[in-house]
C-alpha positions in Angstrom: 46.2 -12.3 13.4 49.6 -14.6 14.5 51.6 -12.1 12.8 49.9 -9.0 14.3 50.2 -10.7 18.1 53.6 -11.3 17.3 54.7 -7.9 16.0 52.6 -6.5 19.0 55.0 -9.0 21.4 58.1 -7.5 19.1 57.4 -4.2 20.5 56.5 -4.4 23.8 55.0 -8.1 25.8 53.0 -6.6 28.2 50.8 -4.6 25.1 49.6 -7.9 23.6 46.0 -7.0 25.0 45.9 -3.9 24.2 46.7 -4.2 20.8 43.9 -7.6 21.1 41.6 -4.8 21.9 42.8 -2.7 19.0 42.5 -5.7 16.7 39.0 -5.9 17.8 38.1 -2.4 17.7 39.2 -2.0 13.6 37.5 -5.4 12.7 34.2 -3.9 14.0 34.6 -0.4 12.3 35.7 -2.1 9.1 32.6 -4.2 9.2 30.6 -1.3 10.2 31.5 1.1 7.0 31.0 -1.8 4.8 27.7 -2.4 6.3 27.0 1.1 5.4 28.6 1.1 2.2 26.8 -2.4 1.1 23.2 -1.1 0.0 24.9 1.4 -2.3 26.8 -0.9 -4.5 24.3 -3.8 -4.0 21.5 -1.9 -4.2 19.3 -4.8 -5.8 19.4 -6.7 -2.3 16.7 -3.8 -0.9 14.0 -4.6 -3.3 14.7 -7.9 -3.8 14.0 -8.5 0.2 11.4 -5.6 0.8 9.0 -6.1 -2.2 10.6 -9.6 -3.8 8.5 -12.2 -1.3 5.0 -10.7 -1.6 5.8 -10.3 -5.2 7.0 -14.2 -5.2 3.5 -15.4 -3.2 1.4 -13.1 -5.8 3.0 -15.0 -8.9 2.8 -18.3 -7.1 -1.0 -17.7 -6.9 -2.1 -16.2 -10.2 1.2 -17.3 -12.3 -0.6 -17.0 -15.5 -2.2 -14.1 -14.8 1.0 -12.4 -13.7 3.0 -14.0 -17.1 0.6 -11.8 -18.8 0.6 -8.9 -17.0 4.5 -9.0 -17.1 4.7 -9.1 -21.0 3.9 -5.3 -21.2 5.8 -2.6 -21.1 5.9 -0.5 -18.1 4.8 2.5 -20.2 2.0 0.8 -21.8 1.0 -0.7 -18.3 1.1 2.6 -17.0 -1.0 4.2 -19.9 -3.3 1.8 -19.6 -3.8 2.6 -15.6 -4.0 6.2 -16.5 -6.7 5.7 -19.2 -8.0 2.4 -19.8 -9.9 3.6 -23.1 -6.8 4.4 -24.6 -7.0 3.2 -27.9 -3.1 3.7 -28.4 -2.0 1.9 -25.4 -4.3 -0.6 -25.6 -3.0 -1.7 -28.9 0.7 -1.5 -28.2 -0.1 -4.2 -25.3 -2.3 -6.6 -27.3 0.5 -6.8 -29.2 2.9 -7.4 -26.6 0.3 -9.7 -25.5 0.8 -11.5 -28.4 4.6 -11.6 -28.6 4.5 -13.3 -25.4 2.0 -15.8 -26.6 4.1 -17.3 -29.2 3.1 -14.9 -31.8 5.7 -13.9 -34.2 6.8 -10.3 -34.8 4.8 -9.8 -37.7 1.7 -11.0 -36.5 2.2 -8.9 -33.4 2.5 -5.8 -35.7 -0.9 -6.9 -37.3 -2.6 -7.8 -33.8 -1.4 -3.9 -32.4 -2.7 -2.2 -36.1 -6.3 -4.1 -36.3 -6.7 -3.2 -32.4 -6.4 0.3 -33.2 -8.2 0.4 -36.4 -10.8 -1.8 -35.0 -11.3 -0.3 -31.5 -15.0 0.6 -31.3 -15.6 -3.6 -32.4 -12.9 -4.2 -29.8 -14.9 -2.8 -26.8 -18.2 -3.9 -28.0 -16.6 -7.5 -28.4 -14.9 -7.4 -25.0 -18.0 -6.3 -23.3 -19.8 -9.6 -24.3 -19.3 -12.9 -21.8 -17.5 -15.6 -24.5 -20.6 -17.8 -24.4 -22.5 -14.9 -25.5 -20.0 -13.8 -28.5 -19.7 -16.8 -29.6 -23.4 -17.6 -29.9 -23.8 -14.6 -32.0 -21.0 -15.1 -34.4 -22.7 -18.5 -35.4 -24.5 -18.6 -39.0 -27.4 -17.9 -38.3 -27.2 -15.8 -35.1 -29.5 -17.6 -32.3 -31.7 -14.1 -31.5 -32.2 -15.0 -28.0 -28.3 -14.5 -27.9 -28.6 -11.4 -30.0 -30.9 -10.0 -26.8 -28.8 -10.9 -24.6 -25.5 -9.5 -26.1 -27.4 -6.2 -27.1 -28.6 -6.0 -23.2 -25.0 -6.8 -21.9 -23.8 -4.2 -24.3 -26.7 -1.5 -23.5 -25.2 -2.3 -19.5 -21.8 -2.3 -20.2 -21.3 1.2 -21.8 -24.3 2.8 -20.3 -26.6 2.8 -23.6 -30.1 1.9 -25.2 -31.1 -1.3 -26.6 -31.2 0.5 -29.8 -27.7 2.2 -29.4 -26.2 -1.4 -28.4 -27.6 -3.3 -31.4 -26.4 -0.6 -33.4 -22.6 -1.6 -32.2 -23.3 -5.3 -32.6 -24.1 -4.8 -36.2 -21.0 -3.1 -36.8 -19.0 -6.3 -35.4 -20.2 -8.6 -38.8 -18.0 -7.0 -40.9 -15.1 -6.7 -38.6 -15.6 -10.5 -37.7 -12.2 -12.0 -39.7 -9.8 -8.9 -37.8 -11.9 -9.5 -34.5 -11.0 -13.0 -34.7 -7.2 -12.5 -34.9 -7.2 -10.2 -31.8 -10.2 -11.3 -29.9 -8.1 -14.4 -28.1 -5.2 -11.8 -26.8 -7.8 -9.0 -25.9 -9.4 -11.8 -23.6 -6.1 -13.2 -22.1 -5.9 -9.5 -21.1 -8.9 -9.4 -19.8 -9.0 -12.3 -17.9 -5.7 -11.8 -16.3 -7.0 -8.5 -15.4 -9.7 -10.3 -13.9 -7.8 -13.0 -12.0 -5.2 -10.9 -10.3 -7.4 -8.7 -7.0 -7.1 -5.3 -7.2 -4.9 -4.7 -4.4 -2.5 -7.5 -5.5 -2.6 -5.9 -8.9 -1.5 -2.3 -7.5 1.2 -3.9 -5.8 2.5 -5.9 -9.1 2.5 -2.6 -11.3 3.9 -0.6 -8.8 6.8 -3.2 -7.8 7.1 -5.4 -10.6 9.3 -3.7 -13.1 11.4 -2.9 -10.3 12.0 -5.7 -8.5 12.8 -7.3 -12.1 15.5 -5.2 -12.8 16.8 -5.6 -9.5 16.7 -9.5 -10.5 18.8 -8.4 -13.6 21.1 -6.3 -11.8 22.0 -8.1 -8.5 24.5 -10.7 -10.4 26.7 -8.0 -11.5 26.3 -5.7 -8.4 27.4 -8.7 -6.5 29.9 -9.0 -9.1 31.4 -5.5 -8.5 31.3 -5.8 -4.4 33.8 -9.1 -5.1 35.6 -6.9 -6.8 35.8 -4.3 -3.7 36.8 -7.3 -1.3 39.6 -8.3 -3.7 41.1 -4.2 -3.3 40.5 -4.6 0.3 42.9 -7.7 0.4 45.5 -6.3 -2.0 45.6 -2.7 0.4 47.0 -5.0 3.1 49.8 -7.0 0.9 51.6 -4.3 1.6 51.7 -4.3 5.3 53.0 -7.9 5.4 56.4 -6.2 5.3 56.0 -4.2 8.5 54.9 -7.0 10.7 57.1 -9.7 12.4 57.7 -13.0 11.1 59.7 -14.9 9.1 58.5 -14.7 5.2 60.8 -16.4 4.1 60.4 -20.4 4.7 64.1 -21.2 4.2 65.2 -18.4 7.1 61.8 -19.8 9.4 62.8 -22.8 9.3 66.3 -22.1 10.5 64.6 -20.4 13.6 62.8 -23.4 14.6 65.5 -25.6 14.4 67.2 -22.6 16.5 64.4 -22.8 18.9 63.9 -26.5 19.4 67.9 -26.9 19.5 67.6 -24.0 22.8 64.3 -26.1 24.3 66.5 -29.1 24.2 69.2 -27.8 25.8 66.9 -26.0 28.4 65.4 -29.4 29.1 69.1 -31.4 29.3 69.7 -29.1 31.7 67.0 -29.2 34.2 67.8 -32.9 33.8 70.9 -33.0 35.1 70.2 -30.5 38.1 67.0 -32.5 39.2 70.1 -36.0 38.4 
């Protein structure tokens, strides 16, 4: 800015505020193109601000619900929205489920194949409260809990008594497969169940994006430092044109210049005032 006054001055004294003004008026314009230009290459900010907070006080309040819910894969989540009954995309996300739990690849594979071979049992299994499922799996079965898990079957799916006993008796001999994927088709359940519906919409429909957005603002960031660095090299050149002494040897030769004149002016008014 000392060097732009000064080649200003160079050119004509009385045009120093004028070319202030100027000065003023490109700083603005500059900032205001940038300003438009900003949300294109930093694009990540937009969600990050608009949907990032509520997404932040949802996860605060039901964070293992939400971990869960964030292990599958948007197009299983979405599936699943679409058509909870789907047998295909119900197993893909118990496994995924499972991934996230600790269990290893292979075991994942077998969590996702049983769920799909076993999906009737599934159901029937999910649609019992724990207390219930686990009072039937005992040896003997306690037949008041049999009653109870045929009557919250029969309500569940919209059956008879009959029908629902029917569909318990089918779970004995799927008992060792329900075991392995039982605990991840509750943790699905449950954190289906934590999470309110409204806050649940807004997590599926924002999530995924406002995670990617966590993944890309770094490097977005990254690339408008790199814009900022091309805006300072497009003015290197203009250092040339401007007034000033670039060269310290030759600037400080005109400060000696100067100060060797201001002394003289001052020896001077000395001895007319003597």
């Amino acid at each position: 800015m000392a060097s732009f006054t000064e080649t200003v001055e160079k050119h004509n004294p009385a045009a120093t505020a004028t070319g202030l003004a100027v000065w003023g008026w490109v700083i603005r314009a500059v900032l205001a193109v940038a300003f438009v230009i900003l949300p294109f290459v930093v694009s990540a900010a937009t969600p990050l601000i608009d949907q990032g907070q509520p997404l932040q006080a949802i996860v605060a309040a039901h964070p293992d619900a939400v971990a869960t819910l964030q292990a599958l894969d948007p197009a299983t989540a979405a599936a699943l929205r679409t058509n909870p009954a789907d047998r295909v995309a119900l197993a893909t996300a118990l496994g995924e489920v499972a991934r996230s739990s600790g269990a290893s690849p292979e075991q994942a594979t077998r969590v996702q194949a049983v769920a799909r071979q076993r999906f009737a049992e599934l159901a029937t299994a999910t649609a019992l409260d724990p207390t219930t499922l686990a009072a039937i799996s005992r040896t003997p079965p306690d037949p008041a809990a049999v009653a109870t898990a045929a009557a919250e079957v029969a309500r569940a799916f919209g059956i008879s008594p009959a029908q629902a006993l029917t569909r318990l008796l089918a779970l004995a001999p799927a008992r060792d497969d329900l075991a392995l994927v039982q605990p991840y088709a509750a943790k699905l359940q449950a954190a289906n169940a934590a999470v309110p519906p409204a806050d649940l919409a807004y997590l599926q429909a924002n999530g995924a994006k406002v995670q990617k957005a966590q993944a890309d603002n770094p490097g977005q960031w990254q690339t408008w430092w790199w814009v900022t660095v091309g805006g300072q090299v497009l003015f290197v050149p203009f250092i040339f044109v401007m007034a000033g002494r670039w060269n310290p040897r030759r600037a400080r030769e005109d400060t000696r210049k100067h100060d060797e004149l201001v002394d003289r002016e001052l020896a001077a008014l000395a001895a007319q005032q003597t």
